[in-house]
C-alpha positions in Angstrom: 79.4 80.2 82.4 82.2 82.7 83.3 82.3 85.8 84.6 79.0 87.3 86.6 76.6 85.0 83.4 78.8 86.3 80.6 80.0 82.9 78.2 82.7 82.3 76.4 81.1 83.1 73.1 79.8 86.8 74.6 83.7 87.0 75.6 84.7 86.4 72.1 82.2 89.3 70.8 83.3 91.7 72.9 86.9 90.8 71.9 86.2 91.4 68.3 84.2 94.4 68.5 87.3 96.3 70.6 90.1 95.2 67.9 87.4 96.4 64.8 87.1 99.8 67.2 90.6 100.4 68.1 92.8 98.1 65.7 95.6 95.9 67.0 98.3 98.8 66.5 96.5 100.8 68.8 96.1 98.1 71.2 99.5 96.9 71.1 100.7 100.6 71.9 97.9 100.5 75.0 99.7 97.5 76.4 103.2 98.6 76.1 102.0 102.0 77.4 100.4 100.0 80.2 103.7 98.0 81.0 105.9 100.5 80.8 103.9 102.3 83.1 103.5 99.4 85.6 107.4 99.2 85.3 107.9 102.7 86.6 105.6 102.8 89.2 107.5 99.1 90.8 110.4 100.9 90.4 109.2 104.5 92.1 107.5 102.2 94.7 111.2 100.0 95.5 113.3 103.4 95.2 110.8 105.5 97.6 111.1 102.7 100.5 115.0 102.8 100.6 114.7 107.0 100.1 112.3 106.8 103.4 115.0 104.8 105.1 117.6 107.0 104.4 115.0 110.3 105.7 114.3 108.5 109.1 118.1 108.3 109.6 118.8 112.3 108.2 115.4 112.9 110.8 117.3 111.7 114.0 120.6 113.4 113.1 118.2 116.5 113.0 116.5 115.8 116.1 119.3 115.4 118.0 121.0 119.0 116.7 117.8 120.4 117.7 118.1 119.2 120.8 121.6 120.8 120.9 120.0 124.1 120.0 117.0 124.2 122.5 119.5 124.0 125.1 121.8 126.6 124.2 119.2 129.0 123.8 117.8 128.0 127.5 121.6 128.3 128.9 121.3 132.5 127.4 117.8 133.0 128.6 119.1 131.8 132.0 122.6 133.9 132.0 119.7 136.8 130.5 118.0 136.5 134.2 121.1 136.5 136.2 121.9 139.9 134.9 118.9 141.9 135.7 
């Protein structure tokens, strides 16, 4: 027995009735299509970690002149209250 009661011989069935259904041109594009695709997506997945570790560096260089900023603007709101 193999997989969840189907045999080897139901196996074979099922394989002949998907080539006489799709034919083995069709099949053979599905797999490279498939491949291809599964290629890409490794790819997108290896190229979007190092792009996320270059964005958490560009976020603390941002943070920090934000920081810079918040406390300019609190130095004039302060000079602002000396005034009146």
């Amino acid at each position: 027995m193999g997989f969840g009661g189907i045999g080897i011989p139901s196996l074979i069935l099922i394989l002949v009735i998907v080539i006489l259904l799709f034919g083995t041109k069709r099949l053979r594009g599905i797999g490279s299509d498939l491949g291809s695709a599964l290629k890409n997506f490794k790819k997108s997945v290896k190229d979007g970690t190092s792009k996320s570790d270059d964005a958490d560096s560009e976020d603390k260089v941002e943070d920090q002149s934000a920081k810079s900023v918040i406390e300019g603007e609190a130095t004039e709101k302060d000079k602002d209250k000396d005034k009146v």
